[in-house]
N, C-alpha and C positions, 0 to 999 in steps of 0.2 A: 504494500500500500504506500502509494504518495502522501508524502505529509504536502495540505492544499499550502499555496503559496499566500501567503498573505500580505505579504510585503506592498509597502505603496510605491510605485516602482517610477513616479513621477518625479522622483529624485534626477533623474535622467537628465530632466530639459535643462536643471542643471551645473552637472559633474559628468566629468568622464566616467563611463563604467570600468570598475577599477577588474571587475572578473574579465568581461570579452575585450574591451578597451574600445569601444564605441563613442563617441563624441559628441551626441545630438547639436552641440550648441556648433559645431563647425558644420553642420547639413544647411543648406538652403532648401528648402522646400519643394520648390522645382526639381532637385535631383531623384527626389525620392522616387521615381518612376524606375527610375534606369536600375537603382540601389536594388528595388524590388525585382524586377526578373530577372538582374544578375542571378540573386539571393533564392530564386523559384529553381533556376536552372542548377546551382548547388545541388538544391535539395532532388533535383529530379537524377542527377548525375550518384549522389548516395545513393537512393533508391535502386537506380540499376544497375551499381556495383555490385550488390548483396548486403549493404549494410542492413537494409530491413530486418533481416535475418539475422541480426546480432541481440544476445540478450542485453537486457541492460547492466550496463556499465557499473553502475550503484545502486543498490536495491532502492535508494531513494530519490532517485530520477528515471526519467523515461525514457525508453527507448529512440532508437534513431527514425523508426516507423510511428511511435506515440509523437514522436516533439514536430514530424512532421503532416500526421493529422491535424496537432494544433495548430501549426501555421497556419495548412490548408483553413482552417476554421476559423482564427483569426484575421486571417483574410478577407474570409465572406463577412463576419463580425463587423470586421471596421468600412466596410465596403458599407453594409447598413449605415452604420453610423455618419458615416463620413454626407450620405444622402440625405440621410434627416439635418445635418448642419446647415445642407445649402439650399434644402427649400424646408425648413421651421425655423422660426424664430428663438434660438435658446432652448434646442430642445436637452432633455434627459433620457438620455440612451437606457433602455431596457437591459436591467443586469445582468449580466455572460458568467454561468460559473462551470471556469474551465477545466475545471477537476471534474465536477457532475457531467459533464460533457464526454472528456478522455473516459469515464467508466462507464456511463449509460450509452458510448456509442461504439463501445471494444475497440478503442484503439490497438491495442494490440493484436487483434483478430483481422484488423482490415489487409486488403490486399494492396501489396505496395505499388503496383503498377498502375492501380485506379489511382489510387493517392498520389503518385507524381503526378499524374494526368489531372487529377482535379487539383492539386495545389497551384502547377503552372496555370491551370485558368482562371481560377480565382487569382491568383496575383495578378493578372494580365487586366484582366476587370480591374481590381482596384488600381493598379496603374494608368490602368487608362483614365479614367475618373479621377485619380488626382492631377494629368496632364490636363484635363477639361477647368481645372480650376483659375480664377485668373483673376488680378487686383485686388480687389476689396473683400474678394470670400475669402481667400486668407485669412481674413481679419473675423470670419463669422465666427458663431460660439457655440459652445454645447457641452454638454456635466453629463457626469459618469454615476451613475445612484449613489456613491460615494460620497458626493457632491464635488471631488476634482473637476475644474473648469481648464477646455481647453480652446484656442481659436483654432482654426483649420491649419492653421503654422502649426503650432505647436503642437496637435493631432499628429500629422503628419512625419515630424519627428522623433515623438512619442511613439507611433507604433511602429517604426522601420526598425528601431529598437530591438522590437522584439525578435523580428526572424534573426537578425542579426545575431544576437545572444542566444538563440537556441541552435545555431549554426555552429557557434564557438562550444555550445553544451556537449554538441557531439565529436566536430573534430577537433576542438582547442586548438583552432587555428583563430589567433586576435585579429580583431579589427585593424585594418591600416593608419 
């Protein structure tokens, strides 16, 4: 069993992450596109290595096929989110609990071939819809049940974040 993560991880926008060495605060917004299907195509090049097939590493983290369902997942996640910022007013995103999620949807039971396949499309979606963004929505808003407030800036680097860091979960290869 995963111990859930609870951590506020909005620490991010900012400090350098001292585990993967990510930098949000050196991202421009704009890049996050390219950042994201590099970071898809990672994940899809693991997957059809064989790393799916690797148990986990530490019994208290996920495997290479689990940490890559979630991306797939948080992908579609913040694809939602990211929609409700640019047509609601200050909305509050519906809470994601991505523990309830990796177990109610066997992450580890899924097949890694579809999971690469649907990870690269869901990035591909949300990349594209963050390239559709432009001036002032930047600047739009919208809070996490939490009540963390972010603007589409800060979204943005906030969540590229995370593939990132679960990239480095698996091959401990650091951020540039």
């Amino acid at each position: 069993m995963i111990t859930p993560d609870t951590k506020d991880w909005t620490w991010v926008l900012r400090a350098r992450c001292p585990e993967c060495g990510f930098d949000s605060r050196a991202i421009e917004p704009g890049i996050v596109p390219a950042l994201l299907r590099d970071n898809a195509a990672a994940w899809r090049s693991l997957l059809a290595e064989g790393e799916a097939t690797r148990p986990r590493r530490r019994p208290d983290a996920w495997s290479t096929l689990e940490y890559a369902c979630h991306v797939r997942d948080a992908c579609r996640v913040y694809d939602e989110r990211l929609t409700l910022m640019l047509t609601e007013d200050g909305p509050s995103y519906p809470n994601w609990d991505q523990d309830r999620t990796a177990e109610g949807d066997r992450y580890s039971e899924q097949d890694p071939a579809r999971v690469a396949t649907e990870l690269v499309q869901a990035a591909e979606r949300l990349a594209t819809h963050f390239e559709r963004v432009s001036g002032e929505q930047w600047q739009r808003t919208g809070s996490r049940s939490d009540g963390a407030r972010f603007t589409v800036d800060s979204f943005a680097r906030y969540f590229i974040h995370d593939p990132v860091h679960h990239l480095y979960d698996v091959t401990e290869n650091r951020a540039a």
